[in-house]
Structure formats: C-alpha cells, structure tokens
C-alpha positions as CSV (number, residue, x, y, z in Angstrom):
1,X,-31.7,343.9,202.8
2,X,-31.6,345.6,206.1
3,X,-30.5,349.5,206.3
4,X,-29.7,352.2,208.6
5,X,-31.7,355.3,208.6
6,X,-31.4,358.5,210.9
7,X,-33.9,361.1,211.1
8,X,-33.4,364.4,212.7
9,X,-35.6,366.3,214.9
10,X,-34.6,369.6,216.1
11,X,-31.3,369.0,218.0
12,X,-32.0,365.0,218.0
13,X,-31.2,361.7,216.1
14,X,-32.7,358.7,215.7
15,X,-32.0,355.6,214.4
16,X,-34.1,353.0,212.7
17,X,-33.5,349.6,210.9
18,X,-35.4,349.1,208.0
19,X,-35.7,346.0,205.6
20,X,-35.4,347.6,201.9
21,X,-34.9,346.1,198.5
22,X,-31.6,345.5,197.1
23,X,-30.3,348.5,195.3
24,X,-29.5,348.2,191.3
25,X,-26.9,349.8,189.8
26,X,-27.0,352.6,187.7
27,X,-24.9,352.6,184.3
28,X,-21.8,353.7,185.9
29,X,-21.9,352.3,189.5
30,X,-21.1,348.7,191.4
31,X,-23.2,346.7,193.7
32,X,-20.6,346.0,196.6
33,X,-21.8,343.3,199.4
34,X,-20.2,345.1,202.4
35,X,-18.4,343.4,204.9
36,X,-17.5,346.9,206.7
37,X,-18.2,350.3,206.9
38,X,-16.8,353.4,209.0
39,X,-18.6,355.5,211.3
40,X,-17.4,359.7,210.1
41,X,-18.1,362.4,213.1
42,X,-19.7,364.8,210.2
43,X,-23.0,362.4,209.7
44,X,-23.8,362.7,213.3
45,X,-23.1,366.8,213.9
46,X,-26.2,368.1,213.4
47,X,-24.6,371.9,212.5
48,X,-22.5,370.4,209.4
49,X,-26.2,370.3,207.4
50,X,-26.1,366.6,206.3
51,X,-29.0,366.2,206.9
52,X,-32.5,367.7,206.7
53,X,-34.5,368.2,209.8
54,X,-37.8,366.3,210.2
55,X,-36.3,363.9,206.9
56,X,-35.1,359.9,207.2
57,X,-32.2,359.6,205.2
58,X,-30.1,356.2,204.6
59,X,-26.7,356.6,206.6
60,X,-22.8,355.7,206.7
61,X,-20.8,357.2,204.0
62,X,-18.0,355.2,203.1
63,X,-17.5,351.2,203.5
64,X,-15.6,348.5,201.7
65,X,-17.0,344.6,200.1
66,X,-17.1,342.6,197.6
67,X,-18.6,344.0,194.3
68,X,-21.4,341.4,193.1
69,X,-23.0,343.3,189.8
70,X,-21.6,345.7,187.6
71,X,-24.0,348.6,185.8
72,X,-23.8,348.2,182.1
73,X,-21.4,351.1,181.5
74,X,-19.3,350.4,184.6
75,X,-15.5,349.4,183.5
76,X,-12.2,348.8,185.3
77,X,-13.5,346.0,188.0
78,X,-14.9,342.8,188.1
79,X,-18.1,340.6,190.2
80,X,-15.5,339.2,193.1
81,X,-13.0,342.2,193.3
82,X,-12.3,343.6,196.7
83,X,-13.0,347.6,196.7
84,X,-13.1,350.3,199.3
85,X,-15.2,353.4,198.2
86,X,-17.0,356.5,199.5
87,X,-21.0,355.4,199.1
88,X,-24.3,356.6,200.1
89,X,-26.2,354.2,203.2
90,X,-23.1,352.5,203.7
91,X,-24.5,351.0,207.1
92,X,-25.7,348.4,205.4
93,X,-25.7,345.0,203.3
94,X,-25.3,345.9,200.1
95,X,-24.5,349.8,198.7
96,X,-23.9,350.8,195.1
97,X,-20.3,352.7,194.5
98,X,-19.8,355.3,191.2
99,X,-17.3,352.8,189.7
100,X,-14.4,355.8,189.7
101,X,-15.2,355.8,193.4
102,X,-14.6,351.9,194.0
103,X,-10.7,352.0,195.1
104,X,-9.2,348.3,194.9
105,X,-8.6,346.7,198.2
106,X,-4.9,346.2,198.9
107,X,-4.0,342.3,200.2
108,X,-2.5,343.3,203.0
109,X,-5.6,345.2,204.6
110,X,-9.1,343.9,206.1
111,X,-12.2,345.2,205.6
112,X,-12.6,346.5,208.7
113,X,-9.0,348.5,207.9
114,X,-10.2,349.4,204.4
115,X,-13.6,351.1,205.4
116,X,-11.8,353.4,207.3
117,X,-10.0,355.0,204.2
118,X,-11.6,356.2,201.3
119,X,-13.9,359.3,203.0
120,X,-11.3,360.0,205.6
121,X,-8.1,359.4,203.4
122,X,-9.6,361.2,200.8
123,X,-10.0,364.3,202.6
124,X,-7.1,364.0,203.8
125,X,-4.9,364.0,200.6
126,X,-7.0,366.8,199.7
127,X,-6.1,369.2,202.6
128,X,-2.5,368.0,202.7
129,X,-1.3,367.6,199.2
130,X,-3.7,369.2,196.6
131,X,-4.4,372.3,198.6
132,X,-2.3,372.2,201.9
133,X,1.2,371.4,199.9
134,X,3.1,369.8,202.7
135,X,6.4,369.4,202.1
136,X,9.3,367.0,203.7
137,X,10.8,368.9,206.7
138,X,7.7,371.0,206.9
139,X,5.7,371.3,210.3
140,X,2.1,370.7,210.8
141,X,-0.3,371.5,213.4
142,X,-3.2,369.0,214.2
143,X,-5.7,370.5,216.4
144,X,-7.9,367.5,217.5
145,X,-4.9,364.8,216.3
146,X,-7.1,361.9,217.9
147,X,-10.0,361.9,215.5
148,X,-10.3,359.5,212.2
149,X,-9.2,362.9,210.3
150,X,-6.6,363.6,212.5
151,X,-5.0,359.9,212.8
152,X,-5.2,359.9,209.2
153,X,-3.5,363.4,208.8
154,X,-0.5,362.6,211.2
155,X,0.1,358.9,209.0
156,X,0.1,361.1,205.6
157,X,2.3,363.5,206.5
158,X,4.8,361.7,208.3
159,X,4.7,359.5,205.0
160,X,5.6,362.8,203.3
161,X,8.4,363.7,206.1
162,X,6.5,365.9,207.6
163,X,7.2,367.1,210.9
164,X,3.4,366.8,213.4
165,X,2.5,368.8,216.2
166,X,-1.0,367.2,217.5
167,X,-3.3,368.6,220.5
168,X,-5.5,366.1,222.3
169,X,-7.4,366.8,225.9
170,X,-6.3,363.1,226.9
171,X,-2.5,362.2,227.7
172,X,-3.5,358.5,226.9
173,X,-4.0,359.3,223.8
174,X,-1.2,361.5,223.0
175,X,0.9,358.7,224.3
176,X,-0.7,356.1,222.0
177,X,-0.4,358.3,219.0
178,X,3.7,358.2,219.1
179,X,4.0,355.3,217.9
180,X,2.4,356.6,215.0
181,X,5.0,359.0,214.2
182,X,3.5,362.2,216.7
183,X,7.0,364.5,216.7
184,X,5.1,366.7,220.5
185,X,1.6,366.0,221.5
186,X,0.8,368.8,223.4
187,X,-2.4,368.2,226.2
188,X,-5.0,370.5,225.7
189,X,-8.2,371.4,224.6
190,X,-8.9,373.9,222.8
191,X,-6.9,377.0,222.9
192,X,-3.4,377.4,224.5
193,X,-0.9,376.5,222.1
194,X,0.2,379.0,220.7
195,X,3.5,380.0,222.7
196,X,4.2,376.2,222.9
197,X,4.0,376.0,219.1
198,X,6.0,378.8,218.3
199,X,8.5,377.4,220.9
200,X,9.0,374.1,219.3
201,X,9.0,375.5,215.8
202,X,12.1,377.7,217.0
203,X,9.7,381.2,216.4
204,X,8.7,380.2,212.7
205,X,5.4,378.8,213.2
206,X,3.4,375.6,211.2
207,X,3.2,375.8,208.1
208,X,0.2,374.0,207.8
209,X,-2.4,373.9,210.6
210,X,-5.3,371.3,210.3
211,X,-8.3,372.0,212.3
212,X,-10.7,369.7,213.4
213,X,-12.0,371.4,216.2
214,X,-13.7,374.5,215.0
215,X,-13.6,378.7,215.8
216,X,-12.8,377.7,219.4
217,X,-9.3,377.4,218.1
218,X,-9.6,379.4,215.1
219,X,-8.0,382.9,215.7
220,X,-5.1,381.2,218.1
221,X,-3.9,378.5,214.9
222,X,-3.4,381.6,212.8
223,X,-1.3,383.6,215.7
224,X,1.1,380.7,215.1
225,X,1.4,379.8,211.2
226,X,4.5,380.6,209.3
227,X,5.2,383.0,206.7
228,X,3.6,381.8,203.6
229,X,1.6,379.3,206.2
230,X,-1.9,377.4,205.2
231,X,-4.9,376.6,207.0
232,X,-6.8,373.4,206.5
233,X,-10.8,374.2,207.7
234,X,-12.3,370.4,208.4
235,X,-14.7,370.4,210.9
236,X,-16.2,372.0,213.9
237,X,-16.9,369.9,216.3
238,X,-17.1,372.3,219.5
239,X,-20.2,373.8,217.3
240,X,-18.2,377.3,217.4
241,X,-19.1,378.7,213.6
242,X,-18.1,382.3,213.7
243,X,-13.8,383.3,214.9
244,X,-11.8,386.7,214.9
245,X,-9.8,386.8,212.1
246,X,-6.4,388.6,212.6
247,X,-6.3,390.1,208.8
248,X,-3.0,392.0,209.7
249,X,-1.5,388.7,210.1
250,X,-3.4,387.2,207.4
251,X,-1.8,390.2,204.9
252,X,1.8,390.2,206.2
253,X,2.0,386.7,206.3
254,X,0.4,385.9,203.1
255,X,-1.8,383.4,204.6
256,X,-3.8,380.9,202.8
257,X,-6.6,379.4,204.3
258,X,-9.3,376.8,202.6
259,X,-12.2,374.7,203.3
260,X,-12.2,371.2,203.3
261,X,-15.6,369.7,201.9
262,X,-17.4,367.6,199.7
263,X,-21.1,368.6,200.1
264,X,-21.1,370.9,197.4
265,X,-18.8,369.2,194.9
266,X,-20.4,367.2,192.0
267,X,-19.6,363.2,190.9
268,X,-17.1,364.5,188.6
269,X,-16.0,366.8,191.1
270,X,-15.2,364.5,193.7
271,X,-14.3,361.8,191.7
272,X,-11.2,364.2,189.6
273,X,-8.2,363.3,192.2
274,X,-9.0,359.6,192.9
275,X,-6.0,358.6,190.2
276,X,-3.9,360.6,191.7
277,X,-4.9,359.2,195.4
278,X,-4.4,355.8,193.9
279,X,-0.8,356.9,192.6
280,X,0.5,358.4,195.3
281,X,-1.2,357.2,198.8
282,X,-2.3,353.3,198.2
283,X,1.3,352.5,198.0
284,X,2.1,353.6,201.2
285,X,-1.3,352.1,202.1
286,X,-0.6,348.4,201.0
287,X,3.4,348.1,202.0
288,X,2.7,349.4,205.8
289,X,4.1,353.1,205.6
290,X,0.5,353.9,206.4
291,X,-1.4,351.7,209.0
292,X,-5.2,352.5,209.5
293,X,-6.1,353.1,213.0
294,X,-9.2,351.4,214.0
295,X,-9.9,351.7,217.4
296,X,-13.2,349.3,217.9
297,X,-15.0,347.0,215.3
298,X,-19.3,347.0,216.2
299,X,-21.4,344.5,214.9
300,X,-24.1,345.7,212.8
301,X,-26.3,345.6,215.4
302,X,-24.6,348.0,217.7
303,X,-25.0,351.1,215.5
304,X,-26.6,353.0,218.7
305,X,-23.1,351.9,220.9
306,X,-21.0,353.1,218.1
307,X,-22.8,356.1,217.7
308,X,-22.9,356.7,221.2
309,X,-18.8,356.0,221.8
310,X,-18.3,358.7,218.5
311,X,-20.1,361.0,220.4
312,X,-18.3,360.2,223.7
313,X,-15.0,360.8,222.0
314,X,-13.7,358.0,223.8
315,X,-11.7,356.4,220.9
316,X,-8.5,356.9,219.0
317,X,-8.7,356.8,215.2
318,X,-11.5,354.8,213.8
319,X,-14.7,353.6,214.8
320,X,-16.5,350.2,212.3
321,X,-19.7,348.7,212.1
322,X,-18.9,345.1,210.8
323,X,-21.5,343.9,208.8
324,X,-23.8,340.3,209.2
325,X,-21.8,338.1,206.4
C-alpha cells in the first residue's frame, strides 16, 4: 500500500511516499480502508516534539474509511461499517484503529467531513467540557479562532450556549466565521485584546480562554479572565515557549490553567472519554448543530501543497488529503 513518511532534519521536513505492506491488526484494533484523512498543525511544528530528528516516521493522525478486518478481540463493529478515528500514518490507504478509538460515521457526513473530527473534536471536548467546564451563557476567548482547533472550539461551544470571542489577523476570515456562530471577531494578531475583551464582557472577563497561539499571547489572556476563569494551553504556534505569568492575578482570581495534550497519555488513557464524546457531541454532529469546516480537499498526491497551504495559514478550519479509492 502506499504511505506518507516525514523525516526531520534540524529545522526541516521532508516527505516521501513509500509502498509498504498492508498493516494487520492487532487483537483489539480495525483495519480501516481510508477514504480521508485530516492534515493537524501539531505533526508539522517541529517544537511540539512529534517527531524525532534524523527519524522517518509514518504521518497523519486521524482519518475516517471503511473497516475491512477486524483483530480477533476487536468487538462493537463490523467489516463494511463507516468509522472515523484518531490512527497512526493516517496519510494513507489502509491504517489500523484501537477499536475503542473507531467512532461510527454519522449518515449525514462525508468522509472528507468525518476525518476532520475525531483528533480535533476530541481535543476539543477535552479543553471545553472535561477540564474547561463551559457553561451556557458563559464567554470564551479563542486566540487563533481560524485554525481546525479553533473552528472546532467556537461550533462546541456555541452548541453549549456559549458566548465566543475569536481573534484572527485576517478580517476575511473573521467574516466567514459568523456564520458559524462568532458573537465579536476581533482583528489582530497576537497581543492587543485585552481592553477590547474586558469591554465586551462588561469588565468581568472570559471565563475560559483557548489558546492556540502560544506565550506571544500568554500573559495578556490571563489580564482578561474572570474570577474563577480557566485557561485552555493547545498549541504554540508562534514558537514562543516561555510567558510572564501574573501570579497575583493567578491567586486572587483563583485561576485555573491546564494543558491540552495527548503525547503522554496511554491507550487507555486517551481512549477513557470517547463514550462520553459519543453521548454528548455526535448528536450535535449528525443532526447539523455542528457542521465540520473543511476548507480544501487534496488528492493524495498533493500532500506537499497541503502541507505547504497549513503552513501558509491560508485556510479556514480544515485542511484533507482524499485518498486514491
């Protein structure tokens, strides 16, 4: 089967192709023939540490098929079923799933739509619900709203009646995201938002603030949280890994603020919330409440493009490779 590979060198990536065998699956894992999988900002940062320097390594990390082999312990699905999952080398033809991980596909969603959700979703109802309890009414602060995280972030919470404050260097963007429920966009990057923030939340603050961005944005996010106010820490894309922390405000305040990450979390680990996911996100999933925002579909031999409009930040939501069928 043909695979994706990335090596990296120093501060470099490349990609390579290679043909491979067909992977079996272990005891409790599904083969899935993918017909998609989504491209996730992380894989490609070289400071998030996904990847050994000098080492190949199969890439993509989460994708959606059709499962055609079940391991001998594997329960719950069947050879034909639709399924969306996090995976390992997901740019590629065939990828085995940890069966818990193998989310069934709702009708009313493609593959394209369903490879974007099980990484980015998943984080998603872990910085929002299971440590970030947003609540209905609340306000939330998305620093870098027009990312696959973000996107994903504003459509939860405004499926929670949650109220979103999202900050975005591009007014085109900002505009497109309103239709998706964006309360104020506010046109920026990073920091400067502060004294609009506190403005709009009539001198309370957000009580939740989800960064994307990094320590560029860091110290300002917690001059404007609320009492009792959390802080989501996702990603750094700027490459800023160090921020003042105000622990005055912190104290007072009674701050809470929490990483968002599963490179150190075991199968088990990782694997714990996906009921409750099921239970309380697919439904808004399938009947519409939440739409997933892909912004451009690649065929699989356009990995490079894809890779190379991620790093552009020239899209709004999503990027997917589609695979050869």
């Amino acid at each position: 089967m043909l695979s994706y590979w990335m090596q990296t060198v120093a501060d470099q990536t490349a990609l390579e192709l290679r043909e491979i065998d067909r992977p079996t699956p272990q005891p409790n894992q599904v083969l899935v023939r993918l017909h998609a999988a989504s491209l996730n900002r992380g894989e490609f940062v070289i400071g998030h540490g996904l990847h050994k320097s000098g080492q190949a390594n199969a890439i993509g990390m989460e994708g959606a098929g059709v499962v055609v082999e079940l391991g001998t312990h594997a329960t719950g699905l069947a050879v034909g079923d639709k399924v969306m999952g996090r995976c390992k080398g997901a740019f590629a033809e065939y990828a085995c799933m940890d069966v818990r991980e193998a989310i069934p596909m709702p009708e009313s969603i493609t593959f394209e739509q369903a490879s974007s959700i099980p990484l980015t979703f998943l984080v998603v109802h872990d910085m929002l619900s299971l440590q970030g309890n947003l609540q209905t009414g609340e306000w939330l602060l998305i620093n870098g709203v027009s990312s696959g995280v973000g996107v994903a972030a504003l459509q939860t919470a405004k499926a929670i009646g949650a109220k979103v404050i999202g900050t975005s260097g591009s007014p085109e963007k900002l505009a497109r995201l309103k239709a998706y429920g964006l309360d104020v966009g506010l046109c920026l990057r990073g920091p400067g938002f502060a004294e609009q923030v506190m403005e709009i939340t009539e001198g309370k603050g957000v009580n939740l603030v989800v960064n994307t961005v990094g320590g560029t944005v860091f110290a300002e996010s917690i001059r404007c949280m609320a009492f009792e106010g959390r802080l989501a820490m996702v990603g750094y894309v700027d490459g800023v890994l160090t921020a003042e922390l105000d622990l005055q405000a912190l104290h007072a305040r009674r701050l809470k603020l929490f990483g968002v990450s599963n490179k150190l979390r075991s199968a088990d680990q990782k694997a714990q919330f996906i009921p409750e996911f099921k239970a309380q996100v697919l439904p808004a999933i399938a009947d519409g409440r939440i739409k997933p925002l892909v912004d451009h579909v690649f065929d699989f031999n356009q990995l490079a493009q894809a890779k190379a409009m991620m790093q552009d930040n020239k899209h709004v939501g999503k990027i997917v490779l589609r695979m050869p069928v």
